[in-house]
Every structure is written in C-alpha cells, then in structure tokens.
C-alpha positions as CSV (number, residue, x, y, z in Angstrom):
1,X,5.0,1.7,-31.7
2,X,2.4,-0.9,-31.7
3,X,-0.9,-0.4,-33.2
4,X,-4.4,0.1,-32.2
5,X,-7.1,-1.7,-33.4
6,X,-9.8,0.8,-34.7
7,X,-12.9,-1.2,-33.5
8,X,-10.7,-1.0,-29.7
9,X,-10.0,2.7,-29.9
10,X,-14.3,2.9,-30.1
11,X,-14.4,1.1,-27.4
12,X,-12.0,2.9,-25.7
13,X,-13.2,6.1,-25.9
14,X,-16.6,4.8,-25.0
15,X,-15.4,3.8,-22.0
16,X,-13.4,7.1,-21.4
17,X,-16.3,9.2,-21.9
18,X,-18.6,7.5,-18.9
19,X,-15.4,7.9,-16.9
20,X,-14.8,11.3,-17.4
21,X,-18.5,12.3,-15.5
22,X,-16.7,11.3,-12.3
23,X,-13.5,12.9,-13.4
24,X,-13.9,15.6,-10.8
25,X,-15.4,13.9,-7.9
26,X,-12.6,11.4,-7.9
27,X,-9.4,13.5,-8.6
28,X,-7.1,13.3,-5.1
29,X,-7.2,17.3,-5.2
30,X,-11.1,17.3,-5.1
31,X,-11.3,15.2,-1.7
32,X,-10.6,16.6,1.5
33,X,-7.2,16.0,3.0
34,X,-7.3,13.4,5.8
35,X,-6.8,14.9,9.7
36,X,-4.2,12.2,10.4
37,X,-2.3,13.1,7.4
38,X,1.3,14.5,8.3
39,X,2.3,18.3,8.1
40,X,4.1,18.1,4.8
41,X,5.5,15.4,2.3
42,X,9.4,14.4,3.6
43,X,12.1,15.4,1.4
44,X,13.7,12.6,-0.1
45,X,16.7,12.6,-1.6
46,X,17.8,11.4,-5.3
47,X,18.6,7.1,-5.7
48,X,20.9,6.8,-7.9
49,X,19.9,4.7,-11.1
50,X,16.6,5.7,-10.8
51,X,14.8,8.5,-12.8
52,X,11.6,9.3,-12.6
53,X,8.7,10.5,-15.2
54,X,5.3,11.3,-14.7
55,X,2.7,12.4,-17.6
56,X,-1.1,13.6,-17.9
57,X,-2.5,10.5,-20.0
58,X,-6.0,11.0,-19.2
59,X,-6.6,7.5,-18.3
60,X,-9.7,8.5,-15.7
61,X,-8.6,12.2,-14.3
62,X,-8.2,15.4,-16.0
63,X,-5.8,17.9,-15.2
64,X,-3.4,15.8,-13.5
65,X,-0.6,13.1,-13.9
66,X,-1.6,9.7,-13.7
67,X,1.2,7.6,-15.2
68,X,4.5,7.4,-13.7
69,X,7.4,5.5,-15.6
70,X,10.4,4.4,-13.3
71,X,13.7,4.1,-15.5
72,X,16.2,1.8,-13.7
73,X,20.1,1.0,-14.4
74,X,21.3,-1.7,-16.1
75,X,21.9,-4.8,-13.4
76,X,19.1,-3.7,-11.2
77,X,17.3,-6.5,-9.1
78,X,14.1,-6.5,-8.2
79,X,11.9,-8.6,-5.6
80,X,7.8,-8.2,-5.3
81,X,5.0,-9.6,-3.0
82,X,1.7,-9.5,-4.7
83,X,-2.2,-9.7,-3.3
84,X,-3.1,-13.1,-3.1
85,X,-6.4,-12.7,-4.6
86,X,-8.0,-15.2,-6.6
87,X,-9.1,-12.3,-9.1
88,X,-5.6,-10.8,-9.5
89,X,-5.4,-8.1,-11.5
90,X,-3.3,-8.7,-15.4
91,X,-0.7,-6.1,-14.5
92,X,0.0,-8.3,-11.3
93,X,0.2,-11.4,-13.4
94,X,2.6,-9.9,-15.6
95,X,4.8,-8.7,-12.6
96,X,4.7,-11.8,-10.5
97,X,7.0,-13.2,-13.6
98,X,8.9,-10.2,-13.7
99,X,9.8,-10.8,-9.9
100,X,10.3,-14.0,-9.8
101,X,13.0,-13.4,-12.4
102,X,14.4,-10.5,-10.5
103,X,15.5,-8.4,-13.0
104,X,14.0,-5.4,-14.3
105,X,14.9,-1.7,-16.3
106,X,11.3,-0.2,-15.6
107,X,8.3,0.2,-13.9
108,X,5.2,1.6,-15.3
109,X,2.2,2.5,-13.6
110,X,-1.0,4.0,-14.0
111,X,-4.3,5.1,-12.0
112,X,-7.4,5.2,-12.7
113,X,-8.0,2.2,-13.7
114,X,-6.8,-1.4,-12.6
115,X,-7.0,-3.4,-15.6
116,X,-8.8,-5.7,-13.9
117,X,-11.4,-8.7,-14.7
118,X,-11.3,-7.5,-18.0
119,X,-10.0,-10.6,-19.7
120,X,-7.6,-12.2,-22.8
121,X,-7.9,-8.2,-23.7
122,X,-6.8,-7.2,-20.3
123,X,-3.8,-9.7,-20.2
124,X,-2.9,-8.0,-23.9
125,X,-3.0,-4.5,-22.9
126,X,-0.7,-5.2,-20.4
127,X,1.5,-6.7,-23.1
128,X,1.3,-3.3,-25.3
129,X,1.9,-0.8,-22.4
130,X,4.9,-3.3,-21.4
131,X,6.2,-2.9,-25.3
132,X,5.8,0.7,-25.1
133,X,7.8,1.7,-21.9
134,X,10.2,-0.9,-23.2
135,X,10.6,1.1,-26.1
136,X,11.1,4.3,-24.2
137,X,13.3,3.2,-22.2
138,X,15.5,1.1,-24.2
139,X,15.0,-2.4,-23.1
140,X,13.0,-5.4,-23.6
141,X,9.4,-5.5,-22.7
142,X,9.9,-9.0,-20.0
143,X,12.0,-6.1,-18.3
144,X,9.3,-4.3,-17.4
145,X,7.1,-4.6,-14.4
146,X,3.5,-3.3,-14.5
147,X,0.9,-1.5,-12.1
148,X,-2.5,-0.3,-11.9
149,X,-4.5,0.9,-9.8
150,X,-8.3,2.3,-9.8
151,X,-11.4,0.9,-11.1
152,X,-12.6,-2.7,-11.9
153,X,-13.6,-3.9,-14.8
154,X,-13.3,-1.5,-17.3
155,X,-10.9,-1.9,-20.5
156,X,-7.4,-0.3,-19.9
157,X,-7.2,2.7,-22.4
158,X,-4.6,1.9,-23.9
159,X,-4.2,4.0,-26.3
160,X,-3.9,7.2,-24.6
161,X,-0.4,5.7,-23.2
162,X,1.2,5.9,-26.4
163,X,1.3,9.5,-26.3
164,X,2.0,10.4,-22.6
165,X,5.0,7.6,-23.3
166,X,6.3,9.5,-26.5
167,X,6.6,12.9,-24.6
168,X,8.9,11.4,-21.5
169,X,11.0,9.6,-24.3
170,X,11.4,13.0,-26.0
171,X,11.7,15.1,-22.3
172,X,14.7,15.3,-20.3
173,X,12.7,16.2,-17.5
174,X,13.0,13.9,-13.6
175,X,10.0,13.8,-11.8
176,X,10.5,14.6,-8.2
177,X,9.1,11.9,-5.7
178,X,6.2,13.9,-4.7
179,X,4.8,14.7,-8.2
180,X,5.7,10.5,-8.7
181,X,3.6,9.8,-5.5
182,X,1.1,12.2,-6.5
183,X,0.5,10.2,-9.9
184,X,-0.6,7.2,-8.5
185,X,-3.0,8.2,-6.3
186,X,-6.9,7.5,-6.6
187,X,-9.0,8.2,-3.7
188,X,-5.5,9.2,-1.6
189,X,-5.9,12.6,0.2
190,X,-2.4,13.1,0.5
191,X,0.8,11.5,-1.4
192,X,2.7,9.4,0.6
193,X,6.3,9.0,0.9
194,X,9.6,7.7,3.0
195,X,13.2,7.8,2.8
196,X,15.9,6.2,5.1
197,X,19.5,5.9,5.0
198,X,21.4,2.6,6.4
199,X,25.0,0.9,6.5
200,X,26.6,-2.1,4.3
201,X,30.0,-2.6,5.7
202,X,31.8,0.3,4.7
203,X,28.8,2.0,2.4
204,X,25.8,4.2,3.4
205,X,22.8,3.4,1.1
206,X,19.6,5.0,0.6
207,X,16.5,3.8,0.5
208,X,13.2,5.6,-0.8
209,X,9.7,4.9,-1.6
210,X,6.2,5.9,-2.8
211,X,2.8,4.5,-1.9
212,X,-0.8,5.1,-3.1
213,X,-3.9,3.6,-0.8
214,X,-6.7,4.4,1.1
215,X,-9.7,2.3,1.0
216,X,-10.1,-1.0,-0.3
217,X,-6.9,-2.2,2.3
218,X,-6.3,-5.5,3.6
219,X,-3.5,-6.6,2.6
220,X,-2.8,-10.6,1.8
221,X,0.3,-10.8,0.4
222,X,-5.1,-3.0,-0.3
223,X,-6.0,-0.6,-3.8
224,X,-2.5,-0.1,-2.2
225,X,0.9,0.0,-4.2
226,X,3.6,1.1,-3.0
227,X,7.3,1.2,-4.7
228,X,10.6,0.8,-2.7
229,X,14.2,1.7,-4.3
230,X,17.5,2.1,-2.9
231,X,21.2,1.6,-4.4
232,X,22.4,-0.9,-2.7
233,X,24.0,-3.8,-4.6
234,X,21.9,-7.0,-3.8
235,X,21.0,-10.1,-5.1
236,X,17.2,-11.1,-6.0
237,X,16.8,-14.2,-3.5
238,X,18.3,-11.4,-0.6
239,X,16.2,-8.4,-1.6
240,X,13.0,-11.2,-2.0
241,X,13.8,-12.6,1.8
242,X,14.3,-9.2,3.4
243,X,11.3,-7.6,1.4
244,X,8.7,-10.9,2.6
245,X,10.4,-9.7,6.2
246,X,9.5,-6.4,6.3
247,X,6.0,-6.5,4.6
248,X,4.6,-9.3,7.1
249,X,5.2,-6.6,9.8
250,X,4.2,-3.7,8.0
251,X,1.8,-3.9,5.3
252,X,0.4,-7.2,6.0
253,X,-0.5,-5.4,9.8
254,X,-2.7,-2.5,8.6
255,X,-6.6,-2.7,7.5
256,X,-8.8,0.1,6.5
257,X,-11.9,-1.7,5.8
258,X,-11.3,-5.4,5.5
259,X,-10.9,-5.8,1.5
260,X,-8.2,-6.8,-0.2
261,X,-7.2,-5.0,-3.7
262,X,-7.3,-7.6,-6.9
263,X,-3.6,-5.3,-7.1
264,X,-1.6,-4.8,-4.3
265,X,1.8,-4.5,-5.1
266,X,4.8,-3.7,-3.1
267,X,8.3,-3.7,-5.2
268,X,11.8,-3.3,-4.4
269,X,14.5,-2.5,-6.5
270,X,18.6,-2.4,-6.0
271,X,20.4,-0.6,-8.7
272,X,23.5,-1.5,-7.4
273,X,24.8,2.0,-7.6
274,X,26.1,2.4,-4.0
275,X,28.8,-0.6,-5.0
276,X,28.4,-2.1,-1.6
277,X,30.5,-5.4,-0.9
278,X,27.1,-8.3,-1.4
279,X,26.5,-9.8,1.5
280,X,26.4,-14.0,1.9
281,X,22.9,-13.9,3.2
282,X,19.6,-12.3,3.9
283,X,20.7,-13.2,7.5
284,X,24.4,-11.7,7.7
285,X,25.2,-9.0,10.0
286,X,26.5,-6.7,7.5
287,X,22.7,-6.4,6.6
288,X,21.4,-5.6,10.2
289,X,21.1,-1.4,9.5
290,X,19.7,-2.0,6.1
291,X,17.1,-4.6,7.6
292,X,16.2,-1.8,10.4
293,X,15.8,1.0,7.7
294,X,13.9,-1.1,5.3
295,X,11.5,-2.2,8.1
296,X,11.3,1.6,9.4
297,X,10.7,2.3,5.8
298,X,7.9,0.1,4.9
299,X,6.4,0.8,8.7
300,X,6.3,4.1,7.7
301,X,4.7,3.7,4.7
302,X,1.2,1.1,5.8
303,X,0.7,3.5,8.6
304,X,0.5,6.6,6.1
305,X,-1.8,4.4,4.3
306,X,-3.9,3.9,6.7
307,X,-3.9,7.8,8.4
308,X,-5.4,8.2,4.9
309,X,-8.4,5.9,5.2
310,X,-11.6,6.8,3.3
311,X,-13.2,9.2,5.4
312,X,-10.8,8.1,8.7
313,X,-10.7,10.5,11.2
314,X,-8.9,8.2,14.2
315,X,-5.9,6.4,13.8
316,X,-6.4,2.8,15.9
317,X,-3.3,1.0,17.1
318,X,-4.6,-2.5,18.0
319,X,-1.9,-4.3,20.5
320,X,-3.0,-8.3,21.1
321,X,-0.2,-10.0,24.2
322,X,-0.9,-13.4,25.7
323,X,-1.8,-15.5,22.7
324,X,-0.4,-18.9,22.1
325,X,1.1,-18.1,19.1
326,X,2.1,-15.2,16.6
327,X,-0.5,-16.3,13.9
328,X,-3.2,-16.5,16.8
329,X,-2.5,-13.0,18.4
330,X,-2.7,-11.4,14.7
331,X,-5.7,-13.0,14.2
332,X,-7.4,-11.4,17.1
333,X,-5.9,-8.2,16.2
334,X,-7.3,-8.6,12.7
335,X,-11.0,-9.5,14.1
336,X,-10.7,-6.0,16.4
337,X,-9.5,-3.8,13.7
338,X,-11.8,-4.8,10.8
339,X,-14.7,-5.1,13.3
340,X,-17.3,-2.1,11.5
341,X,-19.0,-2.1,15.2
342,X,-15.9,-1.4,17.2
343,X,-14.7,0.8,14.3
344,X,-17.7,2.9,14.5
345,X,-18.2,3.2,17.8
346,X,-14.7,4.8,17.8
347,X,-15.7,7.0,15.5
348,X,-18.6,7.8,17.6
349,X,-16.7,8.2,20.5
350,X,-18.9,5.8,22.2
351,X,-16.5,3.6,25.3
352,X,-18.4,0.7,24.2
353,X,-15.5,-2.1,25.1
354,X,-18.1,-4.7,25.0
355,X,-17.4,-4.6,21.0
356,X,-13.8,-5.5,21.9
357,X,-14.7,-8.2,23.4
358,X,-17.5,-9.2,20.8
359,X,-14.6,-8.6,18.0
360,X,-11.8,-11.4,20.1
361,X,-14.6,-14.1,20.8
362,X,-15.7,-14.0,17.5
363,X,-12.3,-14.5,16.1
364,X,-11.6,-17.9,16.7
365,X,-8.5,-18.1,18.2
366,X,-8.1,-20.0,21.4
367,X,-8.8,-18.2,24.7
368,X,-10.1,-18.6,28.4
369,X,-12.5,-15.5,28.8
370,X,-11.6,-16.1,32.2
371,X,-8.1,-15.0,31.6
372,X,-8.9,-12.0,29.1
373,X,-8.4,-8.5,29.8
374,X,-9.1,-5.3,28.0
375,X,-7.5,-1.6,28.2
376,X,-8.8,1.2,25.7
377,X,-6.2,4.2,26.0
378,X,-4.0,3.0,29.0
379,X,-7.3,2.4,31.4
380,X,-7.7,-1.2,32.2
381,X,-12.0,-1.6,31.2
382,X,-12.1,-5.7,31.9
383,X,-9.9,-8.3,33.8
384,X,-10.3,-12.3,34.1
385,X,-13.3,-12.3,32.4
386,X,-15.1,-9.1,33.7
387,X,-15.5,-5.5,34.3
388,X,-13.0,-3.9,36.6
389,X,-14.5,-2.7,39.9
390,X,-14.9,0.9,40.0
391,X,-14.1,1.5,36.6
392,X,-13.9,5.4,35.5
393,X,-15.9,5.5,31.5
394,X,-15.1,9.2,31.6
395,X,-11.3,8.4,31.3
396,X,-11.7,5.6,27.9
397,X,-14.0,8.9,26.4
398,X,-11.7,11.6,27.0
399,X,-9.0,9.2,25.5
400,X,-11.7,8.4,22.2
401,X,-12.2,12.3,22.1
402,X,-8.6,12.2,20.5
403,X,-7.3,11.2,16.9
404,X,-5.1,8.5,18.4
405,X,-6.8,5.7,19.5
406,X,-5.1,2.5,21.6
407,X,-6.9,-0.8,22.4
408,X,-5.2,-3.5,24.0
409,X,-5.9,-7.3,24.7
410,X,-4.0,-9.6,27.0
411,X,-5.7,-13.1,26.1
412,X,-3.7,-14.5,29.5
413,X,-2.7,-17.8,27.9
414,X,0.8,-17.2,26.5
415,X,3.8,-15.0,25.0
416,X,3.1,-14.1,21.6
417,X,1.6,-10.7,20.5
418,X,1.0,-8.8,17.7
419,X,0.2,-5.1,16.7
420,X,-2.0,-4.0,14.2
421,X,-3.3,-0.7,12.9
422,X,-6.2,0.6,11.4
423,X,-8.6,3.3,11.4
424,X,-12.2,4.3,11.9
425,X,-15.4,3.7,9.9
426,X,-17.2,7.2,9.3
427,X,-20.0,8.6,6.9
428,X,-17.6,10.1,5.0
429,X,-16.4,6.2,4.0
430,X,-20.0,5.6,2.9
431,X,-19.8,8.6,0.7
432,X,-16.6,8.0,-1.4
433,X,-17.4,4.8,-2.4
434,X,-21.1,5.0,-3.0
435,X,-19.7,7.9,-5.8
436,X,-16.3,6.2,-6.8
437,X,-17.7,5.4,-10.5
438,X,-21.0,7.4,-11.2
C-alpha cells in the first residue's frame, strides 16, 4: 500500500477533527426527509459484472458509510460528462481521462469531502486513493475513475481510505444499491435510485443507477453525481453519444439553486455481460428501447434530485413553447426556474405571475411582449402582452396550495420549447447551508 507522509497524517487529522463538530448536523439521517421524496427506494435488481462495496471511513460523518467502491468486469466501457467548471474538482480531472479512454475496472467514491481547490496535494491524493482501489481490486490504477463529493477546500483524508479499502478486499460482502446510494450522500434527505429494463435485438438488458444531490445544482455539463450501469455490450464512442443524449434532457434540465458543483459527474458503464449483438451506431434501430430506457432512467434520476432540494417543499415543472429556437426556449426556462423571486413566491404561495414575466424579459432571449402569454397551473394569467380579462387569482392559489407546481410560457414567435424542473427556495435552504461546515 502506499505510504503516508507523517507531517500529512498531522494535517490530516487536523483537518478531521474541525470536521467532525459538524458530523451530526450534516449526516443525511440527521435532516429531515424532503415532502416530495417518493414512498420508498425502487428495488433494483443485480447488473451483472458489477459488485458493489460500501465502508465507514470516517472521511466527514460518523456512524455511517461514506465510501463506495464499484468493481467492474474485465472489458467494461465506460463514457462520462463532467461539470464544466473552470474550478473542477482533481477527482474530475482524473476521470475526464479515464472517460475519454473508455475503459475502466472501478469506481471509487467518497463524501464528505470533494477534494477540491486543494492543489498539486489534491491532484496526488487522487493519485493514492486511485492506487489503492487498484490494488483491491486487481487492476491498474489509470483503470479507475474517481468521485467526490462534499466540502471545498479541505485536504482529502486520505489516509483513512487505506483501511476502509483493506476491509472490502478482505470481505466477500455486495453492497445492495440502496446502502451504495446511501454512501454518497451529503446533504441528500433520501437515497436516490432507478432501474429500467430495455431490448438489443434479441437480448433484454438492464440498466441501473445511483445519484447523490440536493443543493448546489445546476448542472453544465450540481454537488450531484450520479452512476449509471447496465450489461449491455457497447462500445465507448456509442455509450459516450447516447449518454451526452440523454443528460442534455435530463440532468442538464433541472436547477435547485442556480450553482453548478466544481464535481458533477454522471458515468455510464457496459460490462458487456448481457452478450448483446453491438450495434453499428449510436443511431441504429436496434438501440431505440435502450435509448428510451436510458432517457427514462436518467429522467428519473434529475427529477429525484431535485424533489430533494435543500429545504424544497414544491416541485416546479417549468414548460417554455413558442421560442425561436431550442437553446432560446431553455434559456427562458432556465431564467424562470433559477429566479429566487419566482422561487419564493412559490414557496409563499403568493400568485405573483408578474415574477414570471420579470424572470423571461430578463433572460435575454428574443421575444415580442406583445405575443407572450403566461399560465400557472392550467389557468391562462396573461395573453399578448397583458392580463387576461376577468381573470380568477383564487384558482393559480389553490393550484400553489399544492406540492406540484406548473408554469407555462408561450413566447408566440415560433416552434421550439423546452421543459425544465426545479424547485422552491424556502428558509429551510437558508439554514442548511449557513451550517454545512461550522
């Protein structure tokens, strides 16, 4: 195993000591579950060529697991789509490579801290912790992807992984997906998972994944992470086409609160198992059910994300028609959903459209405000550029009374649309992240 510099394990524990004050507050147990959160975690079933490992390394909580190791079969491919922050995180630098190659026997990852703006040190922890699932595994260390997620800033504890690692070499134990979601959760209320099942000519394939996230979600590629695997035998340009897809309609569609994570990370991996004839392109019919349940799949996942927003306590589906382009009605959309005004008037249940139409005009996208329209929960509120005559408020605040919210925009000037979802902005938001570190 490698070594630990004495002077770093000081550090270290210096570092893990000022953590541990906030151990309680910020365990995903201590904060209370989301009222958009689903009735129960799905069951999902077994992928073959992956097994799962989770372990109590005490990186930030106590008296949970917080580091998850993902074993994959030999001949696996893998395809990622990473924030495009300018302050990416080291364990996305590491993986961007990783992708791009698209090969990979593991993936290790760990909450509670992001690894993060933390320097040449920060870029060789990431190194280490590579070498030492590489070594528990059985592979080499460029075969190994890496994720973190939690604060910024702080030095990676790295040695406290050396230990956790060394007890799933020496267990024969599989995770189960939930305690795997559970493990790399930070502020999450709830763990959040997905499964699907799709056809490849003759073969049925599975798909499941994991996600972590709840505040700090924007995505540009939120803290968000989320993990896809299936068996289905596919190439790395195929599963990298279908995976960019599926995340600009799903991920790259939610906000919580208009940041985006130095660390988002979505992966896919294919382990082949399912022996599936490979298709000629990301575009051949054979891959029309696997495209549909991969795109159900990650769909599933942002929205869970976001129905676990800090503090949320409406889920907002923002629906933008009549742009002149895709990129212009997402825009709009965007500017609605991240607007804190309209988001806290929703939470206030206050029918204040006027921030709607604040939210579009400040967005920049081109419009004629004589042509704009706005309807909050099926009730049409404004038409060509003003308030509908005899318009009932009593109708939009019944419909805000209720956890699922619906705005709609019609900018009148073309085709395109685009749906977007978010959630409100309450107290409680204020609250988590005013105590997230002390």
């Amino acid at each position: 195993m490698i070594p630990v510099r004495a002077a770093r394990e000081r550090n270290t524990n210096n570092v893990t000591a000022s953590c541990n004050r906030a151990l309680l507050t910020s365990n995903m147990s201590a904060l209370k579950r989301s009222p958009l959160a689903p009735e129960r975690f799905p069951r999902l079933p077994k992928v073959p060529g992956v097994l799962l490992q989770t372990a109590r390394a005490r990186i930030k909580y106590a008296g949970r697991d917080d580091l998850l190791l993902a074993e994959l079969a030999r001949g696996t491919t893998v395809a990622g789509v990473f924030t495009q922050s300018a302050t990416a995180s080291a364990p996305v630098q590491w993986s961007r490579k990783i992708a791009d190659a698209g090969r990979a026997r593991a993936i290790l990852i760990n909450s509670g801290n992001a690894n993060t703006f933390t320097g040449v040190q920060g870029i060789a922890d990431v190194r280490t912790t590579a070498a030492m699932a590489a070594q528990a595994v059985g592979c080499r260390s460029h075969e190994v992807l890496i994720a973190s997620t939690g604060v910024i800033g702080e030095p990676l504890p790295v040695a406290r992984f050396e230990p956790a690692l060394a007890r799933m070499r020496r267990s024969s134990h599989q995770a189960s997906w939930l305690q795997a979601a559970r493990a790399i959760g930070t502020t999450d209320t709830y763990p959040k998972g997905s499964t699907r099942q799709a056809r490849i000519g003759n073969r049925v394939v599975t798909l499941c994944g994991i996600a972590k996230g709840s505040g700090m979600i924007a995505p540009d590629m939120a803290t968000m992470l989320a993990f896809v695997f299936t068996d289905a035998r596919l190439p790395a340009p195929l599963l990298r086409a279908l995976l960019h897809s599926g995340v600009a309609r799903s991920f790259n569609c939610i906000t919580v609160d208009s940041d985006t994570s130095t660390s988002d990370t979505v992966l896919l991996a294919a382990t082949a198992q399912a022996g599936n004839r490979v298709p000629r392109s990301a575009s051949a019919a054979e891959l029309k059910d696997f495209r549909r349940a991969l795109n159900e799949l990650l769909t599933d996942l942002a929205i869970q994300v976001v129905r676990d927003g800090e503090g949320a306590s409406k889920f907002i589906t923002v629906d933008v028609t009549g742009a002149g382009s895709p990129g212009s009605a997402r825009k709009a959309a965007l500017a609605i959903a991240n607007s804190p005004l309209v988001k806290t008037a929703i939470a206030g249940e206050d029918a204040n459209w006027g921030r709607v139409v604040m939210a579009v005009g400040k967005s920049g996208v081109r419009l004629d405000q004589r042509c704009l329209s706005v309807a909050i929960g099926g009730v049409l509120i404004a038409r060509e550029g003003e308030r509908v005559t005899g318009y009932d408020e009593t109708k939009v605040s019944a419909h805000l009374s209720g956890e699922q919210i619906c705005i709609a925009v019609n900018l009148g000037i073309g085709r395109a649309r685009s749906r977007v979802w978010t959630c409100d902005l309450t107290h409680d938001y204020i609250r988590i992240n005013a105590d997230y570190r002390t």
